[in-house]
C-alpha positions in Angstrom: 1.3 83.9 50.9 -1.1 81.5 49.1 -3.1 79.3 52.0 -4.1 77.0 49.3 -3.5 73.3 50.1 -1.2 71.3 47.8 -3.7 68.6 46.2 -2.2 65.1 47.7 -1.9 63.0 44.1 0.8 65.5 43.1 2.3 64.5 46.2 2.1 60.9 45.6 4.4 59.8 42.6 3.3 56.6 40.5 6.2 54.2 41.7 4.7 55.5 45.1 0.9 54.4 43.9 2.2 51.4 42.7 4.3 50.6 45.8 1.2 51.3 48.0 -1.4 49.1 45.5 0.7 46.3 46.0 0.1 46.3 49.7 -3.2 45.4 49.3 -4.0 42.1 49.9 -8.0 41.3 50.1 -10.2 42.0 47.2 -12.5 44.0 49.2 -9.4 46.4 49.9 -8.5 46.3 46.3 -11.9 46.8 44.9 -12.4 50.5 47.4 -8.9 51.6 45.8 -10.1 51.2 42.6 -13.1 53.5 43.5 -11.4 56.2 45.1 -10.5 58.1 42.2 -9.2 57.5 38.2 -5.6 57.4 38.7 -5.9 54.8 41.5 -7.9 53.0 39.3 -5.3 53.1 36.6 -2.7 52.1 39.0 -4.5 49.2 39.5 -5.0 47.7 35.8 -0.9 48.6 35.1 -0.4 46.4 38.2 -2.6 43.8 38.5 -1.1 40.6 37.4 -4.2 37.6 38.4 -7.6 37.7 36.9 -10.8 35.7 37.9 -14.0 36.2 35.8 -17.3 35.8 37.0 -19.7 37.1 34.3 -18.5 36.3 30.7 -20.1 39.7 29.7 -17.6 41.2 31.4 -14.4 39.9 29.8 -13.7 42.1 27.0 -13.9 45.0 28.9 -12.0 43.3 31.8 -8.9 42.4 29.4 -9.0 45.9 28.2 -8.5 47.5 31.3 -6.2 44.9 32.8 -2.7 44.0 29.9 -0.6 43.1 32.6 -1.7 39.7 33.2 0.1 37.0 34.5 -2.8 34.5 35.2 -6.4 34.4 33.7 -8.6 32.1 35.4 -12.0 31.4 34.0 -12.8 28.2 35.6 -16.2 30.2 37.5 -17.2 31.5 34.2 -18.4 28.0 32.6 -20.4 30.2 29.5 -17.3 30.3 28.0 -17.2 29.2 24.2 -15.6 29.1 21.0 -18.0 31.9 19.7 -16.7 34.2 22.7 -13.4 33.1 21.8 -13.1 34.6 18.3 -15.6 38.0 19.6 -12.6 38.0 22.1 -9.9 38.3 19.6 -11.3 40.7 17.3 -12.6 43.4 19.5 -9.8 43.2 22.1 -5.9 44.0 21.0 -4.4 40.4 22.0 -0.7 41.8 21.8 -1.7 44.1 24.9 -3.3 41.4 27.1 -1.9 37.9 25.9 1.8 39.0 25.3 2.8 38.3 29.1 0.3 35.7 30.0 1.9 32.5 31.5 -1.0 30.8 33.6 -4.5 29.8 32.1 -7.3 28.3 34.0 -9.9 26.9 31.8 -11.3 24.2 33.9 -14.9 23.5 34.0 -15.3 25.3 30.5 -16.8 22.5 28.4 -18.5 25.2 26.2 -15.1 25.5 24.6 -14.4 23.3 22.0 -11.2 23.1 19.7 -11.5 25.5 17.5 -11.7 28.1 20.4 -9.1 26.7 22.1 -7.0 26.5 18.9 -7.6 30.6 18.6 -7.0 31.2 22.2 -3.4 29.0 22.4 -2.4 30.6 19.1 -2.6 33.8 20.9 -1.1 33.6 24.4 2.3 32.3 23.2 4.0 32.6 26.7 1.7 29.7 27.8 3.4 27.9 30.5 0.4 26.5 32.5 -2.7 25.1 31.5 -5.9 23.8 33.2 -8.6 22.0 31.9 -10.1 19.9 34.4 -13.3 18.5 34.4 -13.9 19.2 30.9 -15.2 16.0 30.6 -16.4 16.6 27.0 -12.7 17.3 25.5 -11.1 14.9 23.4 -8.0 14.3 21.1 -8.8 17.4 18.8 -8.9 19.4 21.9 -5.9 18.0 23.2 -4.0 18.3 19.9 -5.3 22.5 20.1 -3.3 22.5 23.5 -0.3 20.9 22.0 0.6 24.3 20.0 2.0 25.4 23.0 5.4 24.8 22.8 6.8 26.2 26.1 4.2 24.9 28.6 5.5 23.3 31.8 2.6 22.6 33.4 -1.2 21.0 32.1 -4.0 19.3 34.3 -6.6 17.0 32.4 -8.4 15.7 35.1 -11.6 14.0 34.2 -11.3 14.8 30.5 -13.0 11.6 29.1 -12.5 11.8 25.6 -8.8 12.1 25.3 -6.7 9.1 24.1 -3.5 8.1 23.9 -3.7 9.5 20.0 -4.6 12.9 21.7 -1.7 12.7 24.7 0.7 11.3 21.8 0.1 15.0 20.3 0.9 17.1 23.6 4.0 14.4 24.0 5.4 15.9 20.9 4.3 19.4 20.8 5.5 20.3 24.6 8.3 18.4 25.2 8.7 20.8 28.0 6.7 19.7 30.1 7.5 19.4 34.0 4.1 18.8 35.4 1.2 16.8 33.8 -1.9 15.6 35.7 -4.1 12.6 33.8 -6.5 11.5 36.1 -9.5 10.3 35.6 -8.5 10.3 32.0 -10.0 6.7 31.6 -8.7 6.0 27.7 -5.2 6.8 28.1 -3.5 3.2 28.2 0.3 2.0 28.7 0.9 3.1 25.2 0.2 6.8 25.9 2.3 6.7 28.9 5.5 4.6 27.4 5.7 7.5 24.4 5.1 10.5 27.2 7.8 8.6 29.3 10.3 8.8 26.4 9.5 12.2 25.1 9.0 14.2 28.4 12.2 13.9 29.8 11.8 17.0 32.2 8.9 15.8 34.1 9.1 16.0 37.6 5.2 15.8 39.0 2.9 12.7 37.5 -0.9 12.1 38.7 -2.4 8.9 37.2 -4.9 8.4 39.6 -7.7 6.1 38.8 -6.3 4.8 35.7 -5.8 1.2 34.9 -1.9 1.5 36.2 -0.2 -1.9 35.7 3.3 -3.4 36.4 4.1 -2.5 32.9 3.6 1.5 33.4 5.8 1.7 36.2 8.4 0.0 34.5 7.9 3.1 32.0 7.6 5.4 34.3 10.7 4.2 36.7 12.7 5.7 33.6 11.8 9.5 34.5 15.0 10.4 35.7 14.1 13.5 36.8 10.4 12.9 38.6 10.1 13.7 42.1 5.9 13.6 42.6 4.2 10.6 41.5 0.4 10.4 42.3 -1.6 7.2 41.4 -4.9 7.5 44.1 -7.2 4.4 43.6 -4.9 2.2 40.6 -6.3 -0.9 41.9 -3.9 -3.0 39.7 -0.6 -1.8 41.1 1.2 -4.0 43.0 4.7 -5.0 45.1 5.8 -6.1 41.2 5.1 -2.8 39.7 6.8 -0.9 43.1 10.2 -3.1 42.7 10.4 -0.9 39.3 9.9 2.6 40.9 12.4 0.8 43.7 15.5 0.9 40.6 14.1 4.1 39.3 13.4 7.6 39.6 16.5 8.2 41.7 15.1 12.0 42.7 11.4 10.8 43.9 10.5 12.7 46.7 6.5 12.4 46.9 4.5 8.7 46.5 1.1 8.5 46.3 -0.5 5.2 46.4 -3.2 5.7 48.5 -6.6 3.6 48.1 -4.2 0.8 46.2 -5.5 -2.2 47.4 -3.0 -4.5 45.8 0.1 -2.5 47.6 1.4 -4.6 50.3 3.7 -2.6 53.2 6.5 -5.5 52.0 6.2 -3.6 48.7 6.5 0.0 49.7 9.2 -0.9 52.2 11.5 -2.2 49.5 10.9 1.4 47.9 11.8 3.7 50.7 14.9 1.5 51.2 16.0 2.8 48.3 14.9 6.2 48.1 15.6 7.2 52.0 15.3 10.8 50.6 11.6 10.6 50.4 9.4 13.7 52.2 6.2 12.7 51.9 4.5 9.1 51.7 0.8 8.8 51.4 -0.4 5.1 52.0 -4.0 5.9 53.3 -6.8 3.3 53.0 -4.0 0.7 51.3 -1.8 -0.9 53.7 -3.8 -2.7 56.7 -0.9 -3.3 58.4 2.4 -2.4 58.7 5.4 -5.3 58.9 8.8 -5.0 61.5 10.9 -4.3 58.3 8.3 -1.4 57.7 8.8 0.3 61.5 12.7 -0.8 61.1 13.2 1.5 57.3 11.2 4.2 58.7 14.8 4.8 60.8 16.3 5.5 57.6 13.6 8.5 56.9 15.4 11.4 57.9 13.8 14.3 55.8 10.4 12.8 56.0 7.9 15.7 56.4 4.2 14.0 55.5 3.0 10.8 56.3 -0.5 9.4 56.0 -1.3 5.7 56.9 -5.1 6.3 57.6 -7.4 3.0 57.8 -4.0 1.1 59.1 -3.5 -1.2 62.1 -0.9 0.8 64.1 0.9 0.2 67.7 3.0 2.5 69.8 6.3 1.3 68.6 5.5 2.9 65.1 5.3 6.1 67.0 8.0 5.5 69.0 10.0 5.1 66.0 8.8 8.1 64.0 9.0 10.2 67.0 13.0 9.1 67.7 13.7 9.3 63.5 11.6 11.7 62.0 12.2 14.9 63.5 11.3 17.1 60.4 7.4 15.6 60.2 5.1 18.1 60.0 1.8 16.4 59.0 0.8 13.0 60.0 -2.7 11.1 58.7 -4.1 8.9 61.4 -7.8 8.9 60.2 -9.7 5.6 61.0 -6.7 3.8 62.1 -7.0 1.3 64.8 -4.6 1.0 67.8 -4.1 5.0 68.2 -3.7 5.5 71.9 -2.9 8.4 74.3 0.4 6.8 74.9 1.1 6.4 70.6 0.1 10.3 70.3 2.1 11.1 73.1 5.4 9.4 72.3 4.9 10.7 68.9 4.7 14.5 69.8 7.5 14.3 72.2 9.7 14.3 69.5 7.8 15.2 66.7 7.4 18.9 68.2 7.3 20.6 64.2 4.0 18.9 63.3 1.2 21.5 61.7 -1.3 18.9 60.9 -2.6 16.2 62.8 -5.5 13.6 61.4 -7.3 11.8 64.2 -10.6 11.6 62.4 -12.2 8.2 64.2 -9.6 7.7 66.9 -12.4 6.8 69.4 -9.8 5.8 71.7 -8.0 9.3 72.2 -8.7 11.4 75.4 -7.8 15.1 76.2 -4.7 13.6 77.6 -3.3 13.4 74.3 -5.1 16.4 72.8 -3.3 18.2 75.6 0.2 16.8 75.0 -0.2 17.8 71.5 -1.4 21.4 72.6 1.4 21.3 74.8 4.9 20.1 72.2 3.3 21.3 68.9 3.3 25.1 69.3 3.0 25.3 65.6 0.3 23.2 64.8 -1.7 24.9 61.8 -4.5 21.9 61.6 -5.9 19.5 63.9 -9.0 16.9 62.6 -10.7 15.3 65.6 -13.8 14.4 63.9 -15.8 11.7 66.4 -13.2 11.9 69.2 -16.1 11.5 71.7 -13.8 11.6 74.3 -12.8 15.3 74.1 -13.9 18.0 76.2 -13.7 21.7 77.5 -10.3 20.2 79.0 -8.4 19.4 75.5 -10.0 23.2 74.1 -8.6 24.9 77.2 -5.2 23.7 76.3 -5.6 24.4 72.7 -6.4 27.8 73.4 -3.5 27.9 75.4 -0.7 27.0 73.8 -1.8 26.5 70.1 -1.9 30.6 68.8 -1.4 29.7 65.3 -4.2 27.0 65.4 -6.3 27.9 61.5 -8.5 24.5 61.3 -10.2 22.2 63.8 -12.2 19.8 62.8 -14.7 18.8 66.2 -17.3 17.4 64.2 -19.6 14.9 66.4 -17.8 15.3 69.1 -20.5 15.4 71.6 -18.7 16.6 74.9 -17.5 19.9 73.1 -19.8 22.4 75.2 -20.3 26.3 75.4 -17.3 26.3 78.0 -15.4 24.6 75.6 -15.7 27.5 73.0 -15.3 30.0 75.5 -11.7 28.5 76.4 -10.9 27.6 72.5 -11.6 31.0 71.2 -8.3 32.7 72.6 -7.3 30.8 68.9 -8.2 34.2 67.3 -6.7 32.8 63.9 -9.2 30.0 63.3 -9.9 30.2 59.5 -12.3 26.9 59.6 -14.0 25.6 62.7 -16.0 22.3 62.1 -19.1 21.5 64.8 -21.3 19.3 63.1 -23.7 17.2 65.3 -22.5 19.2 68.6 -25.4 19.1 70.5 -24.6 20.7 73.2 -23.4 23.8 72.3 -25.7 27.0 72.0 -25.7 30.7 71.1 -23.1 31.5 74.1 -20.7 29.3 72.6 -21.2 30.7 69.4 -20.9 34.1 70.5 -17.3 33.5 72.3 -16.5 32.1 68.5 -18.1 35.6 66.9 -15.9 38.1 69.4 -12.5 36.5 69.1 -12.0 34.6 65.7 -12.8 37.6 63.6 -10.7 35.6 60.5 -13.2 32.8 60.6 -13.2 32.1 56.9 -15.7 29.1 57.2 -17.9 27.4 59.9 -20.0 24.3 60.4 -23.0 24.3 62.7 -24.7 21.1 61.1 -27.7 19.8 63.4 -26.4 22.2 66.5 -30.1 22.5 66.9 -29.1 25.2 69.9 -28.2 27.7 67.8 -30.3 30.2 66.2 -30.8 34.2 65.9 -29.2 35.5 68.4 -26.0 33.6 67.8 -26.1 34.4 63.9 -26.4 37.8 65.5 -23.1 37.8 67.5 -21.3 35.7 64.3 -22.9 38.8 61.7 -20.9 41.1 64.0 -17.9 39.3 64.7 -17.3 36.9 61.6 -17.0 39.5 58.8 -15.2 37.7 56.5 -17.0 34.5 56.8 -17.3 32.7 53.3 -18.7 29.2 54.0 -21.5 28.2 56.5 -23.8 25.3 57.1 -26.5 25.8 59.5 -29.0 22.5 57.9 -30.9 21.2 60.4 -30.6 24.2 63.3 -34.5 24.6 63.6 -34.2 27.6 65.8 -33.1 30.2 63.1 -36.0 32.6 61.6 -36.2 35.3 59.1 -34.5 37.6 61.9 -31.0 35.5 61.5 -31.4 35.5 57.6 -31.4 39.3 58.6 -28.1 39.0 60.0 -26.7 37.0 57.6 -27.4 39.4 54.8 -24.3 41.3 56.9 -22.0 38.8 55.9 -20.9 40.4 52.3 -17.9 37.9 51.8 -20.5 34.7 52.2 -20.5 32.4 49.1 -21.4 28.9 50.3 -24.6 28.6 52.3 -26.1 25.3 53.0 -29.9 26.0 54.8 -31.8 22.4 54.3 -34.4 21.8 56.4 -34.9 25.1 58.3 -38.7 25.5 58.1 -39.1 28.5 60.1 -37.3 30.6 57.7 -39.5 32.2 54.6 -39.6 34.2 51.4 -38.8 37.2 52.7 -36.0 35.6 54.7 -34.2 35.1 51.9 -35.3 38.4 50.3 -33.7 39.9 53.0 -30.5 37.8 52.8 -29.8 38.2 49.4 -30.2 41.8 49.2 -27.2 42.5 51.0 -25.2 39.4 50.4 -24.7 39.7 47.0 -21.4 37.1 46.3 -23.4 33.9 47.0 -22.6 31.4 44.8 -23.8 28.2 46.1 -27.3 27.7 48.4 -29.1 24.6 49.6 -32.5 25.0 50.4 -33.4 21.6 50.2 -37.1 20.9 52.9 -37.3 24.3 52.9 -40.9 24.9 52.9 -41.9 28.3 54.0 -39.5 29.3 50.9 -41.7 30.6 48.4 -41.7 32.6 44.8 -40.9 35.9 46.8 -37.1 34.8 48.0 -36.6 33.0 44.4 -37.9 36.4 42.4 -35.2 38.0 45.2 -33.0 35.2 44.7 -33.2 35.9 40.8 -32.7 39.6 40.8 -29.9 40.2 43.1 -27.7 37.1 43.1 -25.9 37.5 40.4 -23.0 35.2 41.5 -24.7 32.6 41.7 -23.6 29.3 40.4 -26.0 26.6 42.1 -29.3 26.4 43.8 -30.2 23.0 45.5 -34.2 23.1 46.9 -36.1 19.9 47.8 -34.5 17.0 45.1 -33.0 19.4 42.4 -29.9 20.7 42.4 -30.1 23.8 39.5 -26.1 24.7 37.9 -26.3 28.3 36.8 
């Protein structure tokens, strides 16, 4: 009888592979499969449905491998250009990789211009969704390139300068389709661009016209969108109670207002809308309405459904929580940032029956104590985000509880919150989830504390020790260890760390955002020996850095190839 083992791939069938591939969640776990052997490497390019390019040298070979695609993103490779465009199309079979593509991501790329774009539309027919934010230097001929796709539902222009109402006129007509269109920052698009796309996109149900010149006039436009459920307009300093009475007769499926930062939008004005739409889930009023009227606390009754509202830099009172609490039993995020008569007693009426929130924005609430940090840790089990940013008030207590009750607990925000001590993050790290932890300006917290952060919240995704001039190598030690998958961290101004933490920071191999001003103990070779290992940086400050010299930037040079900026003393270098 043969003794010879029965190889395990002729075991494993493809719909097996495939089965197994998709399991694999991380990139890190995706990128070892790839390297275990051919056919799990094939398995992955039949499978593999999102692409994001870093290195533009790398594409064609990429879209070889990978004809499966779903989305192409190529918003972090900015070299991108009308020249790579057409080498693209030529040397690569586009029926393989463009025939299923639905999502592209071309934001950022203000190499591309419209004859490129004109090439790259023609050929990824399926086009559903486009981005091209922040190219600022795209205009109506670019614009009128994206309007040969018929079928797309979905584009975002933010912050492209040049376009007109001439260029949107031509994206009106050619994608008629269209569900979802964001405009902001588009500063030349007038009433007249947004009367035509009013009558000609009759499916749209998300609008963003943030920081445009929005009048009276628009909204009497837009109020004609039968279908719209999302309208955005951040910072339209012209809008007014006049222009809401429109939207109030209108738009009978709105769901979603934006008019934060409007200063002209009274809360008379966004009353007489909500009386109308009593459907609405999520109202954003931040930084526009002082002060809210009786009629204002009275409609809130009517807001059954509502599951976001922010009302930051408003005058509030206890009886608006009161009310909310009693009427809005599905809220799950409320924005309280800056506003001015927040009290333990307002918080704690609110939670009592608003017991499904997930974030919470105190940002500024000086007046708050950990007896309503605790009554929140104690009726929101779920709470996903809490933002306590210059709460002076809260101590070790309000963490204890947190760490108690609040499992699920992925953000905090405990920015200059000065009480916040090392027995404080002893008692909050039983949040093992925490994704971002925020403790700028906490003074009084050292490398214990941070090590009670580094042995429990092994998930930390990002952390902020801004001027927590107690830490230094031995607590970038302990974080090294613990935090593996840590991507963002600020450590300017925290004196005490040497070349030996840069060391332990080369450990981190998922950290891409890095911010080191001021730390004038650290040197070349400390950054030689960070970058050697950490090899997926993509943005480091080294501003008043000045034991840095040509020896980390040659290292810097060679082995960052990721990197996108470099900030040291007063330039900031794009790569």
């Amino acid at each position: 009888m043969s003794t010879q083992s029965t190889p395990i791939l002729s075991v494993l069938t493809e719909d097996l592979l495939i089965r197994i591939n998709e399991k694999l969640v991380q990139d890190s776990d995706r990128k070892i499969w790839r390297l275990i052997c051919k056919e799990f490497h094939r398995v992955d390019s039949i499978t593999r449905k999102t692409l994001r390019v870093l290195h533009v040298e790398f594409l064609l070979t990429l879209l070889k491998n990978y004809t499966n695609l779903h989305t192409l993103d190529l918003s972090v490779c900015p070299c991108i250009e009308d020249g790579t465009i057409t080498l693209l199309l030529h040397r690569v079979d586009h029926s393989m990789w463009a025939r299923n593509l639905k999502f592209l991501n071309l934001s950022r790329a203000n190499g591309l211009k419209f004859s490129g774009l004109e090439m790259l539309v023609g050929a990824c027919k399926g086009l559903e969704s486009v981005d091209v934010s922040y190219c600022c230097g795209f205009g109506d001929r670019e614009a009128a390139a994206i309007s040969g796709c018929g079928g797309l539902k979905e584009l975002r222009m933010d912050k492209c300068l040049g376009v007109s109402d001439v260029g949107l006129a031509k994206i009106v007509v050619g994608c008629g389709r269209l569900e979802r269109l964001s405009l902001k920052w588009c500063m030349e698009i007038s009433y007249l661009g947004v009367e035509l796309l009013c009558k000609k996109c009759l499916e749209l149900k998300f609008l963003d016209v943030s920081y445009l010149k929005v009048t009276s006039d628009w909204l009497r436009s837009i109020a004609a969108l039968s279908k719209l459920e999302d309208l955005a307009m951040v910072g339209c300093s012209l809008v007014n109670d006049v222009g809401l009475q429109f939207l109030e007769n209108g738009c009978p499926l709105l769901q979603k207002i934006d008019v934060s930062r409007c200063d002209c939008v009274s809360s008379s004005g966004l009353t007489a809308l909500i009386r109308r739409h009593n459907g609405l889930l999520q109202i954003d009023a931040g930084h526009a309405i002082s002060e809210f009227s009786g009629n204002f606390v009275e409609c809130m009754q009517e807001l059954k459904n509502l599951n976001a509202i922010i009302i930051d830099g408003a005058r509030v009172s206890d009886t608006i929580f009161q009310t909310i609490s009693s009427n809005c039993k599905s809220l799950i995020e409320i924005g309280l940032s800056k506003c001015t008569g927040v009290t333990n007693m307002g918080i704690m009426q609110l939670v009592s029956g608003c017991v499904n929130l997930k974030t919470i924005n105190l940002t500024c609430c000086r007046s708050i104590t950990d007896a309503a940090i605790s009554a929140i840790a104690d009726s929101c089990r779920n709470l996903l985000r809490l933002k306590l940013e210059s709460c002076n008030m809260v101590t070790e207590k309000s963490l204890g509880h947190l760490g108690l009750h609040c499992a699920l607990l992925e953000e905090l925000d405990l920015t200059d919150c000065f009480s916040v001590n090392d027995r404080g993050l002893e008692r909050l790290s039983r949040c093992s989830r925490l994704l971002c932890l925020k403790l700028g300006l906490c003074t009084n917290i050292s490398d214990t504390g941070l090590f009670y952060i580094a042995s429990n919240c092994s998930q930390l995704h990002e952390l902020d020790l801004y001027r927590c001039m107690g830490i230094g190598d031995d607590g970038l030690a302990a974080l090294s260890s613990g935090c593996k998958k840590l991507r963002k961290l600020n450590l300017s101004y925290c004196f005490e760390v040497t070349d030996k933490g840069m060391k332990s920071l080369g450990y981190l191999e998922e950290l891409s955002d890095l911010e080191l001003r001021a730390l004038d103990k650290i040197t070349g070779a400390g950054l030689a020996a960070l970058v050697t290992r950490c090899k997926r940086l993509a943005y480091l400050d080294l501003k008043h850095c000045e034991r840095v010299d040509d020896t980390g930037f040659w290292a810097l040079a060679y082995y960052s190839r990721n990197l996108r900026q470099v900030s040291n003393h007063n330039v900031e270098l794009g790569l």
